[in-house]
Structure formats: C-alpha cells, structure tokens
Backbone as JSON, one array per atom type, in Angstrom:
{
  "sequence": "XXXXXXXXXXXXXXXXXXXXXXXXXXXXXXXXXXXXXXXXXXXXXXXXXXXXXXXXXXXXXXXXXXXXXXXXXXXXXXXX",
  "N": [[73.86, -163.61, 75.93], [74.92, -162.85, 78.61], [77.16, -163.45, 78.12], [78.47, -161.66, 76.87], [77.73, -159.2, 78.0], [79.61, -159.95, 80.18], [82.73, -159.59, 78.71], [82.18, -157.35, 78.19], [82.49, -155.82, 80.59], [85.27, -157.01, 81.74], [86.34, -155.69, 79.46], [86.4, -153.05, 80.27], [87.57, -152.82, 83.05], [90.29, -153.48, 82.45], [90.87, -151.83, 80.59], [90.47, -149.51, 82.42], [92.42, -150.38, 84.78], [94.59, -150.05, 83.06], [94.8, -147.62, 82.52], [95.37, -146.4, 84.81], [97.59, -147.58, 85.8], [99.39, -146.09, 83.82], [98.84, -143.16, 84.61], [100.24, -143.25, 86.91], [102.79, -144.13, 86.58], [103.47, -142.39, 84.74], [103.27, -140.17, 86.66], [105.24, -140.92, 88.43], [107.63, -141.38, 86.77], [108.17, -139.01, 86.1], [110.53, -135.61, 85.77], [111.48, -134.74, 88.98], [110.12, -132.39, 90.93], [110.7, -129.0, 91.5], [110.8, -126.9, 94.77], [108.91, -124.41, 94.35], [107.47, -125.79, 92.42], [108.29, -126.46, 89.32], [110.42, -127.84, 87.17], [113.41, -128.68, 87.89], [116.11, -126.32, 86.51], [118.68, -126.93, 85.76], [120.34, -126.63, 83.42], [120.88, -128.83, 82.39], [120.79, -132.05, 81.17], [118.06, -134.29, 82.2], [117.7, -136.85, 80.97], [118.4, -140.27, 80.41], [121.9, -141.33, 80.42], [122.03, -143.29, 77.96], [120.23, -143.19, 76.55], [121.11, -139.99, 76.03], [123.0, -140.76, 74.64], [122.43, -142.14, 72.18], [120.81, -140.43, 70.97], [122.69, -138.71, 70.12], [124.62, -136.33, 67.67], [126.07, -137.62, 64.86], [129.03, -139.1, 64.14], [130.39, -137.18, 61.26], [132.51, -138.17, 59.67], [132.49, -140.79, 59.18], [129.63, -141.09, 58.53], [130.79, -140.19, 55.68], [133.04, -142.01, 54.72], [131.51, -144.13, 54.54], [130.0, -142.84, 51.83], [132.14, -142.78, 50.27], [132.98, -145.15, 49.81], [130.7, -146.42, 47.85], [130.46, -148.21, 44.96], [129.84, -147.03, 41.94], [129.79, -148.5, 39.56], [129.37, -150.98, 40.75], [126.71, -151.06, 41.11], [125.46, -150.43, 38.98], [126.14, -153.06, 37.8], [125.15, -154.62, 39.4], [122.58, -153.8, 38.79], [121.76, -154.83, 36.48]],
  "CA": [[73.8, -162.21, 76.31], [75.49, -162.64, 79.65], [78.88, -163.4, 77.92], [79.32, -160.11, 76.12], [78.38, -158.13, 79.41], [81.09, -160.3, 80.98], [82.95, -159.41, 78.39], [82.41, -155.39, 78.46], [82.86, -155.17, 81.97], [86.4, -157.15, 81.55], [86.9, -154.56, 78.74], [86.22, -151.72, 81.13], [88.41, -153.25, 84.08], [91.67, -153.77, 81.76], [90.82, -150.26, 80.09], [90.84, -148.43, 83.53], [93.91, -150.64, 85.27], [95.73, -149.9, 82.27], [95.1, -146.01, 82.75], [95.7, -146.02, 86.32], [99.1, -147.52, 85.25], [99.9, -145.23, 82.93], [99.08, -142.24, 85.61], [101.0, -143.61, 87.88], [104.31, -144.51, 85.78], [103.95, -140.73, 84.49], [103.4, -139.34, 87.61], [106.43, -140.89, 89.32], [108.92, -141.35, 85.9], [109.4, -137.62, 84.74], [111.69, -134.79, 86.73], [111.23, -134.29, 89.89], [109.69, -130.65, 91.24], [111.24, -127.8, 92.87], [109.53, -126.28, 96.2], [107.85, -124.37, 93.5], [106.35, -126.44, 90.91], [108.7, -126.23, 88.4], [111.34, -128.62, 86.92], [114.65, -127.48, 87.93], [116.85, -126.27, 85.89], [120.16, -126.79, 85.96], [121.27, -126.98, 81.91], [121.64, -130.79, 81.99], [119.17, -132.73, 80.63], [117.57, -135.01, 82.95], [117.63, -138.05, 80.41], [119.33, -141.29, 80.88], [122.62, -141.56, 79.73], [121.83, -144.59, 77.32], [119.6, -142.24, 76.02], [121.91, -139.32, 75.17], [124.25, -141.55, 73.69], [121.42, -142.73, 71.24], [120.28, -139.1, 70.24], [124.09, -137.56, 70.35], [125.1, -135.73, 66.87], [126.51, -138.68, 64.28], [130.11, -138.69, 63.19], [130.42, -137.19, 60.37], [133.76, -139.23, 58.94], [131.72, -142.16, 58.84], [128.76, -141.25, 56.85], [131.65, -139.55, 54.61], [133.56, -143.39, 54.28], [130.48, -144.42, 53.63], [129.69, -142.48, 50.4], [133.07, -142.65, 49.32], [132.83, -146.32, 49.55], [130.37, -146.9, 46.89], [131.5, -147.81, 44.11], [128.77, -146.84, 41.19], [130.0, -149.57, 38.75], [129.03, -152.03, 41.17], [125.22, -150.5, 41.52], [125.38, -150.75, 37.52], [126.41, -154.41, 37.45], [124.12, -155.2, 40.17], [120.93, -153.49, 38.29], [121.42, -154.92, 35.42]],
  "C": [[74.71, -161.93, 77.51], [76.84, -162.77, 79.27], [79.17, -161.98, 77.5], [79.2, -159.02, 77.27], [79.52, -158.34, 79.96], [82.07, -159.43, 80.11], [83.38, -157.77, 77.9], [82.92, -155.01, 79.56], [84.55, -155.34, 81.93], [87.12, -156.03, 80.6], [87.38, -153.09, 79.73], [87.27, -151.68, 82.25], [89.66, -152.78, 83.46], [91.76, -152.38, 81.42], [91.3, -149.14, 81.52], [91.77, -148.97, 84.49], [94.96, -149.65, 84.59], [95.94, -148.13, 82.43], [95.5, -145.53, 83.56], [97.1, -146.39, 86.04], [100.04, -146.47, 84.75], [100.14, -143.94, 83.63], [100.24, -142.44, 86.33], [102.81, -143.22, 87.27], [104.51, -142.61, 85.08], [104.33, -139.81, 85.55], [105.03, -139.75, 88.71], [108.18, -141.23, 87.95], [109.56, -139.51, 85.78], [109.9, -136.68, 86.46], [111.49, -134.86, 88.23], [111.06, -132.93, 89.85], [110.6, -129.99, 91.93], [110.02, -127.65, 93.77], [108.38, -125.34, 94.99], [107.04, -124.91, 92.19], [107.19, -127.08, 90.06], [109.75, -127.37, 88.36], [112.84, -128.05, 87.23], [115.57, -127.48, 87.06], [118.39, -125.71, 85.74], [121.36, -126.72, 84.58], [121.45, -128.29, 81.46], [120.27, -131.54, 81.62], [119.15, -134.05, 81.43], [117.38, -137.15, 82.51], [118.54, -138.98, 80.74], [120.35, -141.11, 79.9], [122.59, -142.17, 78.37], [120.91, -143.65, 76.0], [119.77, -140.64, 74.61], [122.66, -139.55, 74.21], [123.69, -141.72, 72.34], [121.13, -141.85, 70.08], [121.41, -138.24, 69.61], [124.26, -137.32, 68.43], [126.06, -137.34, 65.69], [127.87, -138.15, 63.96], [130.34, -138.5, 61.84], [131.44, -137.54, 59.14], [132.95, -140.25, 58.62], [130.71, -142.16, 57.76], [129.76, -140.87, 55.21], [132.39, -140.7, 53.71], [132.5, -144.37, 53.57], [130.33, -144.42, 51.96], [130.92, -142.74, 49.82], [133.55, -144.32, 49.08], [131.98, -147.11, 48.6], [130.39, -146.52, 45.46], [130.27, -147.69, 42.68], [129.08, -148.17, 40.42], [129.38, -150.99, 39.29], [127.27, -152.44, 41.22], [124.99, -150.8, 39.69], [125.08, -152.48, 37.02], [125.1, -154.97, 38.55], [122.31, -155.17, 39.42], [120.73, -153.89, 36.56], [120.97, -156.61, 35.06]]
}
C-alpha cells in the first residue's frame, strides 16, 4: 500500500514540475510586451529565421520538374 502512495505523490511532483516548466518557458519564450500590454507591432513576424525559411512559399519550378519527370510507363512496368 505504501508503494503506490509513493508512487502517486511522485506522480503529482513530476505532474506539477512539469507545469511549472511549461509556465515558465511560455511566459518568458513568446514576444515581448509594449508599456501597454500588447505585442508590438511592427509587420515583421517575430519568428526565428530558421523558422521562416521552413514555412516560406515552395518553388514552384520544382514541384513542376517533378511532375514532368514521371514517366507513366515506368509506374506501369513497376505495377505490374
């Protein structure tokens, strides 16, 4: 009986570190405030570079070389 209390309480510990973490890392990752409250906004998006790069618009030549690179005959011979 005394293991599974141990065992809850450790649950309970890890459970409320892990939340206090999580506060924390929110409360000091996202924008910084203006004097009033608010996120400032300047048009630029606050994200990491690495980030933008990731999300940015795809070239669309590429998917285009793509499609025009397969060759159906081969998708034929393959599925058969």
């Amino acid at each position: 009986m005394a293991n599974k209390t141990q065992v809850g309480i450790a649950a309970v510990v890890v459970l409320a570190v892990g939340l206090g973490i999580g506060i924390l890392l929110g409360h000091y990752v996202t924008a910084p405030a203006t004097a009033g409250g608010e996120a400032p906004s300047t048009g630029e998006s606050t994200a990491p570079k690495s980030y933008q790069d990731a999300v940015k618009e795809p070239d669309s030549g590429i998917a285009q070389r793509v499609i025009n690179g397969i060759d159906p005959e081969k998708i034929r011979d393959n599925l058969q």
